[in-house]
TIKOLSE-923402 format. One record per residue: residue number from 0; residue in one letter; x, y, z of N, C-alpha, C, O in turn. Coordinates in pm, 1 decimal, decimal comma. Atoms other than C-alpha are relative to their C-alpha. Example, Ala and Ser with C-alpha at 12.3 -4.5 7.8 and 13.67 -1.06 7.14 Angstrom:
# TIKOLSE-923402
@i:0 aa:A n.c1:89,0 n.c2:-119,0 n.c3:0,0 ca.c1:1230,0 ca.c2:-450,0 ca.c3:780,0 c.c1:90,0 c.c2:120,0 c.c3:0,0 o.c1:193,6 o.c2:118,1 o.c3:66,5
@i:1 aa:S n.c1:-82,0 n.c2:-119,0 n.c3:-6,0 ca.c1:1367,0 ca.c2:-106,0 ca.c3:714,0 c.c1:-77,0 c.c2:109,0 c.c3:73,0 o.c1:-26,1 o.c2:219,8 o.c3:89,9
//
This chain:
# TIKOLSE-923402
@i:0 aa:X n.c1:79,6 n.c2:-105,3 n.c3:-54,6 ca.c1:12701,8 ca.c2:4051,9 ca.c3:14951,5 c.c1:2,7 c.c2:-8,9 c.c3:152,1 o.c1:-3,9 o.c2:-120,2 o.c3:204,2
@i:1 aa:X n.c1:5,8 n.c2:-2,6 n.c3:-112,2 ca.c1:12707,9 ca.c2:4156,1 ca.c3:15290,8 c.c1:-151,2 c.c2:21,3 c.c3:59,9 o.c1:-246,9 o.c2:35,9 o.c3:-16,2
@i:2 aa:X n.c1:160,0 n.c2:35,5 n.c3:-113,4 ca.c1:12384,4 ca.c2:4142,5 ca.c3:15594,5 c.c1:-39,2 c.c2:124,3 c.c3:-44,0 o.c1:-153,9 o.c2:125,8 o.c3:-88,8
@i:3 aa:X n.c1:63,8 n.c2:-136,4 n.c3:15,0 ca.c1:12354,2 ca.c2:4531,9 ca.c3:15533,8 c.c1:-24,6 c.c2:55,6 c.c3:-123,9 o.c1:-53,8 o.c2:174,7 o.c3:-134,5
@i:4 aa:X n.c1:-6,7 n.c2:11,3 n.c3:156,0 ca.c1:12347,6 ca.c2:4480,0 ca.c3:15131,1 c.c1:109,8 c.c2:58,8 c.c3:-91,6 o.c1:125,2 o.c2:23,7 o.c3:-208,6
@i:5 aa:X n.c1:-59,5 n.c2:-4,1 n.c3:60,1 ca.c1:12588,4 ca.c2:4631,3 ca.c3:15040,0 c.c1:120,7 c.c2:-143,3 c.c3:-42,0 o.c1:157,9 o.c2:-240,8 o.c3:23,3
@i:6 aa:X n.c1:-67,0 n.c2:101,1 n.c3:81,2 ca.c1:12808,7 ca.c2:4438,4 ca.c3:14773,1 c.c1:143,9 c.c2:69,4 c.c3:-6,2 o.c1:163,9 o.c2:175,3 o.c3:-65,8
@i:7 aa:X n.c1:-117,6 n.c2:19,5 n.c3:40,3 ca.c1:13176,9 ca.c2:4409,4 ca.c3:14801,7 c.c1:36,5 c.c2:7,4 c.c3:-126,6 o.c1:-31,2 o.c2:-49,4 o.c3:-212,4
@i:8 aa:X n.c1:-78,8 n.c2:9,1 n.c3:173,6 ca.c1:13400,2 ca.c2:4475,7 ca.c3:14470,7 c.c1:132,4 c.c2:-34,2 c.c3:48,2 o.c1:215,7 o.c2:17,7 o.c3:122,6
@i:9 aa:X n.c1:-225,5 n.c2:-1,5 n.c3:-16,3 ca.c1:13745,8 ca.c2:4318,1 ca.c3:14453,7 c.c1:-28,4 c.c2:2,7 c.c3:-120,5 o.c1:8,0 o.c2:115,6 o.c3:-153,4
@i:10 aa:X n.c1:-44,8 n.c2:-1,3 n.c3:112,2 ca.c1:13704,9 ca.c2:4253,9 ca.c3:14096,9 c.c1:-92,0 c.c2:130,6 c.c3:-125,7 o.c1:-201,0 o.c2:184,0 o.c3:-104,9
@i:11 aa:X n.c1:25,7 n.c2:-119,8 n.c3:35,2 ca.c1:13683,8 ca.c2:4524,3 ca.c3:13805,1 c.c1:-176,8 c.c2:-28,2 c.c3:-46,9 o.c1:-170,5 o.c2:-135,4 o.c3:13,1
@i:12 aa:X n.c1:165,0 n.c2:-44,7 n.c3:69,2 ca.c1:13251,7 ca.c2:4542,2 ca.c3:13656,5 c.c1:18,1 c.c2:-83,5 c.c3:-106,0 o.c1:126,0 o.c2:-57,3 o.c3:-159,1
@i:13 aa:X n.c1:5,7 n.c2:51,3 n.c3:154,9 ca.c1:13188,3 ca.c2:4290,0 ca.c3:13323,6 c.c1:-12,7 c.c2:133,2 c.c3:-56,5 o.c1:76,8 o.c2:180,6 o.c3:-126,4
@i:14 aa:X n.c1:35,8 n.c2:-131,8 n.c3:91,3 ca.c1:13033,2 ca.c2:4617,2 ca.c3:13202,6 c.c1:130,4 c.c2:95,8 c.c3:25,0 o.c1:184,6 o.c2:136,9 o.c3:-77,7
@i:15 aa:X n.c1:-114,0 n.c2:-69,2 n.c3:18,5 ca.c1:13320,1 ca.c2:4812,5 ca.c3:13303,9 c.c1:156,6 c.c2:-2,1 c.c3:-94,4 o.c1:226,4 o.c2:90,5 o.c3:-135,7
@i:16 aa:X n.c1:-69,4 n.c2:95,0 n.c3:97,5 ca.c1:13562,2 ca.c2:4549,2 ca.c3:13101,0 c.c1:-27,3 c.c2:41,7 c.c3:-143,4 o.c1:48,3 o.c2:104,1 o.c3:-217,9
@i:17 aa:X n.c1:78,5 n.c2:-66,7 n.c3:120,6 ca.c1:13285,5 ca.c2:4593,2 ca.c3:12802,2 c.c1:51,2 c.c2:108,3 c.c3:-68,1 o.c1:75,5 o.c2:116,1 o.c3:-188,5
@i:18 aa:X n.c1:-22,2 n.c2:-148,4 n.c3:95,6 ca.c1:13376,7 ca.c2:4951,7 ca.c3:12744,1 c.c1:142,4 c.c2:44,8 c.c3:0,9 o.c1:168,5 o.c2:144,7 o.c3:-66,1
@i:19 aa:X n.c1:-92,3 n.c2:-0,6 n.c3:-11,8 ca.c1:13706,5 ca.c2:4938,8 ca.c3:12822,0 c.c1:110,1 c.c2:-61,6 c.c3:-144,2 o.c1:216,4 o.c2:-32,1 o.c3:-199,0
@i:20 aa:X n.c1:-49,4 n.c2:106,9 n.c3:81,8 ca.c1:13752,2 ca.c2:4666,3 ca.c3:12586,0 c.c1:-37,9 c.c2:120,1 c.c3:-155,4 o.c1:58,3 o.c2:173,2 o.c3:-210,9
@i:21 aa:X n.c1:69,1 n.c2:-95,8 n.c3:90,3 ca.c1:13525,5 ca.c2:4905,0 ca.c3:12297,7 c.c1:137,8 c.c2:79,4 c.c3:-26,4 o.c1:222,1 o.c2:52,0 o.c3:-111,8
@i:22 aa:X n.c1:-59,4 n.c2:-97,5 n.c3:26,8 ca.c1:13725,8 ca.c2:5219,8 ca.c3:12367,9 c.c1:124,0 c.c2:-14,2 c.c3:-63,2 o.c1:173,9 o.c2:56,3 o.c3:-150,8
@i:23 aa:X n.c1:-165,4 n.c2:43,8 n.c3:69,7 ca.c1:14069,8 ca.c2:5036,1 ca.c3:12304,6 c.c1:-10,9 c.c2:-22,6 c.c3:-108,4 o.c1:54,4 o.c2:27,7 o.c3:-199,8
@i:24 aa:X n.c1:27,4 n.c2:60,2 n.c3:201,7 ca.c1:13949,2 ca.c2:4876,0 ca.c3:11987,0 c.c1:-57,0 c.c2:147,0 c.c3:-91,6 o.c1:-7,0 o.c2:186,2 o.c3:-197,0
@i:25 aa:X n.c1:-14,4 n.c2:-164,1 n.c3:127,8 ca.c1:13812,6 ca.c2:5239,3 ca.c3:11827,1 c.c1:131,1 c.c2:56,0 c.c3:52,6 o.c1:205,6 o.c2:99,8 o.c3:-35,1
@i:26 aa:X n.c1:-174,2 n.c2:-87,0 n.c3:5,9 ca.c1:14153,5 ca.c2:5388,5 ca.c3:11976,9 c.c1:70,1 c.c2:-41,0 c.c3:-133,8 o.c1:115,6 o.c2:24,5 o.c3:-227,6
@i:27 aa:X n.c1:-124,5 n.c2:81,4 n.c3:93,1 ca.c1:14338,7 ca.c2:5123,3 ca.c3:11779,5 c.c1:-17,1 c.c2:9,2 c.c3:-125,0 o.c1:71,4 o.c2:-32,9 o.c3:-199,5
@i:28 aa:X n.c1:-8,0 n.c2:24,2 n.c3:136,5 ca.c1:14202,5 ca.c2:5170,0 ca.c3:11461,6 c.c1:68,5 c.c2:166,3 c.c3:-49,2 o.c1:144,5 o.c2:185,9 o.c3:-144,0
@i:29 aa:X n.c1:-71,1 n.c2:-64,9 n.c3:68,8 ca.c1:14271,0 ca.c2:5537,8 ca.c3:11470,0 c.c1:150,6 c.c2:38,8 c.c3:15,9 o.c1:209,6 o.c2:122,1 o.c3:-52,9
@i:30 aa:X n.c1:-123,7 n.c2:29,9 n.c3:-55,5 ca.c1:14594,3 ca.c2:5477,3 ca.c3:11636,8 c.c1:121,7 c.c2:-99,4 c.c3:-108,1 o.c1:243,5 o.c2:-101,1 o.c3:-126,0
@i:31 aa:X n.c1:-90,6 n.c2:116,8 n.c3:102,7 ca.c1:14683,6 ca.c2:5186,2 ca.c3:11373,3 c.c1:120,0 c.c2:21,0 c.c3:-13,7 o.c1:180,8 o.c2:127,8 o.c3:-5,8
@i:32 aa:X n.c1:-184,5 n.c2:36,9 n.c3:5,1 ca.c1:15026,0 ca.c2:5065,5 ca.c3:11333,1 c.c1:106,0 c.c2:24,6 c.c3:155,2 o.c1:160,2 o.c2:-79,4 o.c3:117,6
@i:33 aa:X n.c1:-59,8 n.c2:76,4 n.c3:-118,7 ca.c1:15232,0 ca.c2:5033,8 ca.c3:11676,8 c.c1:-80,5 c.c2:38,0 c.c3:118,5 o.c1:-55,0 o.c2:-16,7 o.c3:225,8
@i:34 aa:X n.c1:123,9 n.c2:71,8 n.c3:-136,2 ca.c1:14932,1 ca.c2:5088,9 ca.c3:11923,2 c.c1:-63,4 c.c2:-40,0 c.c3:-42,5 o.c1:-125,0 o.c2:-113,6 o.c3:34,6
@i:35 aa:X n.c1:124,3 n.c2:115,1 n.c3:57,2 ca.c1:14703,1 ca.c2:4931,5 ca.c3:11714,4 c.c1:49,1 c.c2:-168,2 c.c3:63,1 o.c1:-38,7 o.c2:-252,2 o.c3:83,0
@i:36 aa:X n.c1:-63,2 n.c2:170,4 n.c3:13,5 ca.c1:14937,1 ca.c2:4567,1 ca.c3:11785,6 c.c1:-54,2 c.c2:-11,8 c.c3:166,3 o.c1:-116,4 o.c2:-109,0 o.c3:209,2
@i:37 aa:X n.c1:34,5 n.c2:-0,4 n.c3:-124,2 ca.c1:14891,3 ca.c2:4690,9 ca.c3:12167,5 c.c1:-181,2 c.c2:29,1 c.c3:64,6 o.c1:-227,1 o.c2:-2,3 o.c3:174,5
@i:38 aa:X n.c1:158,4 n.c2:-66,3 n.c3:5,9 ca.c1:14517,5 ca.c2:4820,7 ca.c3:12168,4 c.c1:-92,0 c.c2:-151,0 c.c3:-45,1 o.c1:-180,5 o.c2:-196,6 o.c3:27,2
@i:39 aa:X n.c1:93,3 n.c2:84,4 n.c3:41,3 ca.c1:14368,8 ca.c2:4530,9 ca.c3:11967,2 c.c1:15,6 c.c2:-124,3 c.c3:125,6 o.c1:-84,0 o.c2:-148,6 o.c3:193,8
@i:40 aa:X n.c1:24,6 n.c2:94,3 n.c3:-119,1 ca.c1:14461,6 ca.c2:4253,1 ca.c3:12231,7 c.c1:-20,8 c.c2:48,9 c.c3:102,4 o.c1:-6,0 o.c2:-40,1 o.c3:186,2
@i:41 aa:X n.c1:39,8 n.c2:-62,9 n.c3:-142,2 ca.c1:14372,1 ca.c2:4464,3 ca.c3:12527,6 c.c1:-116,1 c.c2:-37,9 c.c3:-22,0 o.c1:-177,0 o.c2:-114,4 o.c3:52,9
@i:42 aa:X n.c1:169,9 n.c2:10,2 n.c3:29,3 ca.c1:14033,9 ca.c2:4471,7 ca.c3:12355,4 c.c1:-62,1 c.c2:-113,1 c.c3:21,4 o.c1:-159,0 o.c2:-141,2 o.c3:91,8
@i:43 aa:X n.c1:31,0 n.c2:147,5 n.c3:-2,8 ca.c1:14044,2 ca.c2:4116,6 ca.c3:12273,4 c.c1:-40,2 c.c2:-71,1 c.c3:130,6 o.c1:-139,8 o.c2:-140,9 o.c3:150,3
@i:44 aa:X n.c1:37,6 n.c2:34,4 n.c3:-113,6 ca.c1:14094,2 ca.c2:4053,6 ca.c3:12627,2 c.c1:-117,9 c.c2:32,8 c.c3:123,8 o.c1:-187,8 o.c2:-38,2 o.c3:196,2
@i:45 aa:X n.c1:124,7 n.c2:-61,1 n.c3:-53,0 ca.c1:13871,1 ca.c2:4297,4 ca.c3:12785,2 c.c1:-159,3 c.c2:-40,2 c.c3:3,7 o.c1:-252,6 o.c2:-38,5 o.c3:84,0
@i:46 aa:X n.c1:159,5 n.c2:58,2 n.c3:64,8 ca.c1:13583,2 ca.c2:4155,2 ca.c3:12563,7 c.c1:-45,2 c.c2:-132,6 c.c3:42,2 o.c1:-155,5 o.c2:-168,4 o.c3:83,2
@i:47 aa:X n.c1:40,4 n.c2:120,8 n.c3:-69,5 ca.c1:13631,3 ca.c2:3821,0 ca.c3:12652,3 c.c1:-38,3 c.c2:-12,0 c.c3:154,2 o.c1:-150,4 o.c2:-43,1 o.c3:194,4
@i:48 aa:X n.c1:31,1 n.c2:7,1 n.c3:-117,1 ca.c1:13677,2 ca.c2:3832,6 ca.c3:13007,7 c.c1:-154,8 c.c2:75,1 c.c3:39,2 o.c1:-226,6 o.c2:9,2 o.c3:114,4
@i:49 aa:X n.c1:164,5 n.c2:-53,9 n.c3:10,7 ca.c1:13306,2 ca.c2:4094,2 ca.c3:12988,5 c.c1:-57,6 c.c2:-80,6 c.c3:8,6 o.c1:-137,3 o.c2:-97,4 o.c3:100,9
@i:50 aa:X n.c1:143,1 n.c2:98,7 n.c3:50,8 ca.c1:13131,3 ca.c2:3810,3 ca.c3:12823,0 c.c1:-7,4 c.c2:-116,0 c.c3:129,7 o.c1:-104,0 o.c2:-191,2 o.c3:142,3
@i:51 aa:X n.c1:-4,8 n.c2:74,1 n.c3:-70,2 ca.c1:13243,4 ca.c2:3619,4 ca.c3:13113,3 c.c1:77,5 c.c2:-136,7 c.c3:-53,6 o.c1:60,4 o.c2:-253,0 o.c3:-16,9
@i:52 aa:X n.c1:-68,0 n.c2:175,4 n.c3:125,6 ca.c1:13444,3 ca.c2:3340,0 ca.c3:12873,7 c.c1:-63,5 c.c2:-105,5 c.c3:-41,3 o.c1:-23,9 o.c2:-222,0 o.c3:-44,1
@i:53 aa:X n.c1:127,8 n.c2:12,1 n.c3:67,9 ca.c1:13135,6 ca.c2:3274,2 ca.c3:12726,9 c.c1:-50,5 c.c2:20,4 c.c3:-140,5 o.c1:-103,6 o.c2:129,0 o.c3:-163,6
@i:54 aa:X n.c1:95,9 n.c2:-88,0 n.c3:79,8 ca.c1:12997,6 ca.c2:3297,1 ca.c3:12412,6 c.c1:-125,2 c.c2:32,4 c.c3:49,1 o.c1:-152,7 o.c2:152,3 o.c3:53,5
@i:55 aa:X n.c1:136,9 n.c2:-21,7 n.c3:-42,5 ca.c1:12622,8 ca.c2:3240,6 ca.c3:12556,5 c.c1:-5,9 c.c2:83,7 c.c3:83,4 o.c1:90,8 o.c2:119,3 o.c3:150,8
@i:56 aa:X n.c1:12,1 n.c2:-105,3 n.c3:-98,8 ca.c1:12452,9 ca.c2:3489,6 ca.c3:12751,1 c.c1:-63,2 c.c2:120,2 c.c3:-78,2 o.c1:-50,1 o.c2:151,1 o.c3:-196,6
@i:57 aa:X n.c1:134,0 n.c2:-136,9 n.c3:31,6 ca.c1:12183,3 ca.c2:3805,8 ca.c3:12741,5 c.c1:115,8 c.c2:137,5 c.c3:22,5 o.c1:199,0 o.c2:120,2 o.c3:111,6
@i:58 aa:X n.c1:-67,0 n.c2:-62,3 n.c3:-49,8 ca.c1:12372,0 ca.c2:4142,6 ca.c3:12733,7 c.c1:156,3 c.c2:33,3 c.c3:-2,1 o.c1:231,5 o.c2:108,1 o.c3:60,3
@i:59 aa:X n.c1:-164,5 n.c2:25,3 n.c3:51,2 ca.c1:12704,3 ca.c2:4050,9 ca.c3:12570,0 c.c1:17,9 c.c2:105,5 c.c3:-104,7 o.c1:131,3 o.c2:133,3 o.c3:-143,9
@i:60 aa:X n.c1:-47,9 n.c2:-33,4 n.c3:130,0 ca.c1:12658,7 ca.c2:4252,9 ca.c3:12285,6 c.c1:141,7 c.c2:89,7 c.c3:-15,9 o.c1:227,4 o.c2:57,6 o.c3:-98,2
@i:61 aa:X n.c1:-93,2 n.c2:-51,8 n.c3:5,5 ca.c1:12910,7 ca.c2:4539,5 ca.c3:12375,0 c.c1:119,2 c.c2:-50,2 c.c3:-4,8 o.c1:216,2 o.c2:-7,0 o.c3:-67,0
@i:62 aa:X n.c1:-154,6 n.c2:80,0 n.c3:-1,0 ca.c1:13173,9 ca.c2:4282,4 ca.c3:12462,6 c.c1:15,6 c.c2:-84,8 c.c3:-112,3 o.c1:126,6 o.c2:-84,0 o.c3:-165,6
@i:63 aa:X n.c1:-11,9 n.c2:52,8 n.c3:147,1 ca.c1:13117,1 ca.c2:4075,2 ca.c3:12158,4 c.c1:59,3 c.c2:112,6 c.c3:-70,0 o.c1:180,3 o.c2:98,9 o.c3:-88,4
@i:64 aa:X n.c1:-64,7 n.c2:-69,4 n.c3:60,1 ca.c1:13171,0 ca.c2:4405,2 ca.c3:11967,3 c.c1:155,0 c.c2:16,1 c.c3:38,5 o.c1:248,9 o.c2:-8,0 o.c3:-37,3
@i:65 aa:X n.c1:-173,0 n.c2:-55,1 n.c3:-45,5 ca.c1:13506,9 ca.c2:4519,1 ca.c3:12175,4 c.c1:112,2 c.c2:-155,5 c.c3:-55,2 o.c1:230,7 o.c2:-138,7 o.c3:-84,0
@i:66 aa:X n.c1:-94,5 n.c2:55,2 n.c3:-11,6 ca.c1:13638,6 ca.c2:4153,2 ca.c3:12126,7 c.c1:14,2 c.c2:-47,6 c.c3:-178,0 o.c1:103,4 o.c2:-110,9 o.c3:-234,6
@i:67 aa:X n.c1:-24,3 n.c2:42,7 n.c3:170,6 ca.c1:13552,7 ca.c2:4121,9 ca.c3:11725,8 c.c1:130,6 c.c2:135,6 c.c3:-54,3 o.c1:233,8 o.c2:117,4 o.c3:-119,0
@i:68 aa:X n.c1:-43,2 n.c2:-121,0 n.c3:78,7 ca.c1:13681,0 ca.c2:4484,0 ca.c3:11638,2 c.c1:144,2 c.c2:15,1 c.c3:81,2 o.c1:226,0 o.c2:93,3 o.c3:32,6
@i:69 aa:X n.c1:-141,4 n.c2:20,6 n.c3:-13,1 ca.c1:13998,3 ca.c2:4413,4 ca.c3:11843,2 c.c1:79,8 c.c2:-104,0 c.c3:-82,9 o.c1:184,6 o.c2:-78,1 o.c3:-142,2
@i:70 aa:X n.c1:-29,0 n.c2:46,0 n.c3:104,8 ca.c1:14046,7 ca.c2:4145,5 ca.c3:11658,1 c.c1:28,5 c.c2:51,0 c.c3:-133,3 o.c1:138,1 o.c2:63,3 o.c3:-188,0
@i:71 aa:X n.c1:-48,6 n.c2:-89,0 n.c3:156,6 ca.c1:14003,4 ca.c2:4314,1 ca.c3:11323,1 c.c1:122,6 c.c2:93,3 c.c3:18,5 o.c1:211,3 o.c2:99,4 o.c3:-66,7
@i:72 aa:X n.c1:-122,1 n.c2:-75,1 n.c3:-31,8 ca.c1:14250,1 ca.c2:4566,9 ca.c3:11506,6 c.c1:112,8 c.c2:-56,7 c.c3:-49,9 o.c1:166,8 o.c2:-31,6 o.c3:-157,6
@i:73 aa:X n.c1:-139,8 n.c2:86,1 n.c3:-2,6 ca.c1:14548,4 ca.c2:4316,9 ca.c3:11574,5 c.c1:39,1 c.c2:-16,6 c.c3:-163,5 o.c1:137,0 o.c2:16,5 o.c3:-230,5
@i:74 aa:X n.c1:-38,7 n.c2:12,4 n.c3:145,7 ca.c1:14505,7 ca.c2:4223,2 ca.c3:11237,6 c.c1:23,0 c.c2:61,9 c.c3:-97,5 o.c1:96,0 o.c2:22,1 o.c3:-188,3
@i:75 aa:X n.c1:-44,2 n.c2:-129,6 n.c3:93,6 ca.c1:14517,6 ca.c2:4515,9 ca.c3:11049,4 c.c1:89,1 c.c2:53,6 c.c3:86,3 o.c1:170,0 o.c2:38,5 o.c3:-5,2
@i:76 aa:X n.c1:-118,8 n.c2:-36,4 n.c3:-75,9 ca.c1:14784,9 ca.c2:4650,1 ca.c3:11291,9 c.c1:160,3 c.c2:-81,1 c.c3:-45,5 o.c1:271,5 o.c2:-32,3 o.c3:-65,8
@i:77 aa:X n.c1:-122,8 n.c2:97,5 n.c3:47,0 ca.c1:15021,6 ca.c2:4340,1 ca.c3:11195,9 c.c1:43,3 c.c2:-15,4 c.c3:-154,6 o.c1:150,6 o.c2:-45,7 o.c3:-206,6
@i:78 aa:X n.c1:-63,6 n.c2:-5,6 n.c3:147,4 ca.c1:14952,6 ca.c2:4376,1 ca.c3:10821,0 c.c1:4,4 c.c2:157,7 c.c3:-31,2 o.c1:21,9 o.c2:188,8 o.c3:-149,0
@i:79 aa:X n.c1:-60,1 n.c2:-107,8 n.c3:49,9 ca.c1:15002,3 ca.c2:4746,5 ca.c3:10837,9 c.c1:144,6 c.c2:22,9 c.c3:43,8 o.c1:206,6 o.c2:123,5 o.c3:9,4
@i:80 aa:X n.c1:-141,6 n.c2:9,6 n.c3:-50,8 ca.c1:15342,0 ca.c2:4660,6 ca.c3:11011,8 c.c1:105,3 c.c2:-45,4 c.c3:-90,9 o.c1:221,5 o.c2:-8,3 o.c3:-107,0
@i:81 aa:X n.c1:-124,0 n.c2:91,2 n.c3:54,8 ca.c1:15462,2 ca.c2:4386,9 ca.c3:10782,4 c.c1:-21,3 c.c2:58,3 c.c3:-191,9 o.c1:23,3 o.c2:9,1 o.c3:-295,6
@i:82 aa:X n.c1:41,8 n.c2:-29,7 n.c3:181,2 ca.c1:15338,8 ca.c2:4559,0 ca.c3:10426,8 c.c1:-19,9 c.c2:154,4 c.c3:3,0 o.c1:-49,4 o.c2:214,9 o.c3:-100,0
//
């Protein structure tokens, strides 16, 4: 933070991550099968980095969601690929 309050950004918002992470993971499911493989680890990542690489913590919930339901993504993405 600077003397006159305002706050510097170099890096992107947790909360901005959060929904980022969300939106990819509902894309991917109705996207499933070759952006679903790309969508679900975006999410994955998105979510984690949100939570801060944390499980603990007040305020996680959105990124918990984005980084479970990418998960479920990837995975249903890879077995709607290989079956």
């Amino acid at each position: 933070m600077t003397r006159s309050g305002n706050a510097t950004r170099t890096r992107p918002d947790r909360a901005t991550l959060a929904v980022v992470g969300l939106v990819c993971a509902i894309a991917g499911f109705f996207l499933a099968g070759n952006l679903g493989i790309v969508l679900g680890p975006i999410a994955v990542i998105c979510g984690w980095l949100a939570m801060g690489r944390r499980w603990a913590g007040a305020r996680r919930v959105v990124a918990l969601v984005a980084l479970v339901l990418g998960a479920i993504d990837t995975v249903a993405a890879v077995l709607w690929t290989f079956f």
